[in-house]
N, C-alpha and C positions, 0 to 999 in steps of 0.2 A: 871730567870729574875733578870736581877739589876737596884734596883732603885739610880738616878743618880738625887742630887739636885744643887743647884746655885750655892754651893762650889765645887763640882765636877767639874760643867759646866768652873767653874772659872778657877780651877786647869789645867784641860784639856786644855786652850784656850792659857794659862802658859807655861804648857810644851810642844806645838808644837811652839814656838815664841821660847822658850831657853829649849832645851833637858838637859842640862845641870846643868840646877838653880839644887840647892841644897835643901836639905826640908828647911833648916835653912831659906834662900832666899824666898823660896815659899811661908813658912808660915808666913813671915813677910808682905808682898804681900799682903796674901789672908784673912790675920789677924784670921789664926790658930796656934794650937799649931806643934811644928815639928811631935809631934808624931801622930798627927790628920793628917797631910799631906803626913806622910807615909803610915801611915793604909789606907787612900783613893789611894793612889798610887800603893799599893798592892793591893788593894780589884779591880783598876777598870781596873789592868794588868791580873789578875786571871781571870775576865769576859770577855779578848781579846778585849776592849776598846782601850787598849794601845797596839799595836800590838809588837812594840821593837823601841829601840832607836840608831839612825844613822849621824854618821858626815855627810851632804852632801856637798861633792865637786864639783866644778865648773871646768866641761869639759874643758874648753880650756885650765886652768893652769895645767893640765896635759896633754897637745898633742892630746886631743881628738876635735879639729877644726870642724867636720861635724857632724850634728845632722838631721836628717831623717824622716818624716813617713810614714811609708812602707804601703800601702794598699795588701794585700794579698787577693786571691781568689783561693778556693782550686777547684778541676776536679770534686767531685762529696761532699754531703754531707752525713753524716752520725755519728753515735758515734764512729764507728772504726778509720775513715779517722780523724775525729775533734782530738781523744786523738790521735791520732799517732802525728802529727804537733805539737799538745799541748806541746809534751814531749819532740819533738826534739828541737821547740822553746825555751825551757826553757834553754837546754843548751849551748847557746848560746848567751857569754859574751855584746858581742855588743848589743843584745836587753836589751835596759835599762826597757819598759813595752811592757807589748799586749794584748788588748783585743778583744776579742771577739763581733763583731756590728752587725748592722742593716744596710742596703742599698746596695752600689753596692759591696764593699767587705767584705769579710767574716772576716775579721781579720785587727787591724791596731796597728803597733809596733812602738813603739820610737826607732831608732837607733841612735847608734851614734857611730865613726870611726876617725880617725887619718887626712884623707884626703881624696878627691874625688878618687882618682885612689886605695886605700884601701879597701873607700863605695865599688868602682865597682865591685871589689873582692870579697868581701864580699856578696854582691846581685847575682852574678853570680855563685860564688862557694860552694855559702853557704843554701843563703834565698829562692834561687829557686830550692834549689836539696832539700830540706823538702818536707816530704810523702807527697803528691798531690795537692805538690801546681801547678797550670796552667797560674796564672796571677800574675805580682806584679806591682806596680804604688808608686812612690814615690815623695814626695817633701821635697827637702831640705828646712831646718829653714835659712831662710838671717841673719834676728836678732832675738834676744830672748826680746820679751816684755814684757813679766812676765811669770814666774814660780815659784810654790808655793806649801809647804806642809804643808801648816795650812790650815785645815779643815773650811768651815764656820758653826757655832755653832748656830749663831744669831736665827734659824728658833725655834732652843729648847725653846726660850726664852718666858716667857708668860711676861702679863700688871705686875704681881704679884708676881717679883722674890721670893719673901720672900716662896709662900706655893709653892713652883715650884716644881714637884719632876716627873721625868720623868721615865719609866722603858725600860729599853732594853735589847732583848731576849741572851741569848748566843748563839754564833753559833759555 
């Protein structure tokens, strides 16, 4: 278990807004000392809070024009069929995520492709020959409304930031 206070919450809220900020930057910020904002930086990487840190790039200025999500539904279910899919999915550049749901499909992936006649390729040659799959359904993204990888924190928050100290298990 790590226990994770206001300055944690703060730090954290920090480095998904700028991966980048500096401890120098942070602890000016967060009004600690640098070396108080590395120790917390490390302590709450080591507990896989911070899973790693990533430039994200914006598809289209790279050629990637079509974004996707794929509904998949496999032939039969099971743990054999489920990790075979799993494994084949993973290798496979165009799936930006996929998870695992509830309702009418077993599976729904974010893709994303070059262009429509790539996508088609791609679903045809690719997303339908994975071990057992039977059904796929997809809808193209028109526009992107939002998309975001800062977590919302706010639910940690109690009336009483000051004795706030929360514990989260490792996994």
């Amino acid at each position: 278990m790590i226990t994770v206070d206001r300055h944690d919450l703060s730090l954290l809220n920090e480095l998904q807004r700028n991966g980048e900020a500096t401890n120098a930057a942070l602890a000016e910020v967060l009004h600690l000392s640098v070396s108080q904002v590395g120790r917390r930086v490390q302590r709450l990487r080591e507990a896989g809070i911070i899973d790693h840190y990533a430039a994200v790039l914006e598809p289209g200025t790279v050629g990637l024009d079509v974004m996707a999500f794929v509904h998949i539904t496999l032939d039969r279910h099971g743990e054999k069929r489920g990790d075979a899919f799993e494994k084949a999915i993973r290798d496979v550049p165009e799936v930006m995520e996929c998870f695992s749901v509830t309702g009418e499909a077993d599976y729904v992936a974010r893709v994303v492709s070059h262009d429509l006649a790539s996508f088609a390729d791609l679903m045809m040659k690719e997303i339908l020959l994975l071990p057992g799959v039977v059904n796929v359904k997809s809808n193209i993204a028109l526009k992107k409304i939002k998309q975001s990888t800062v977590l919302p924190l706010e639910h940690i928050v109690r009336p009483n930031p000051r004795k706030q100290r929360i514990e989260f298990a490792r996994t």
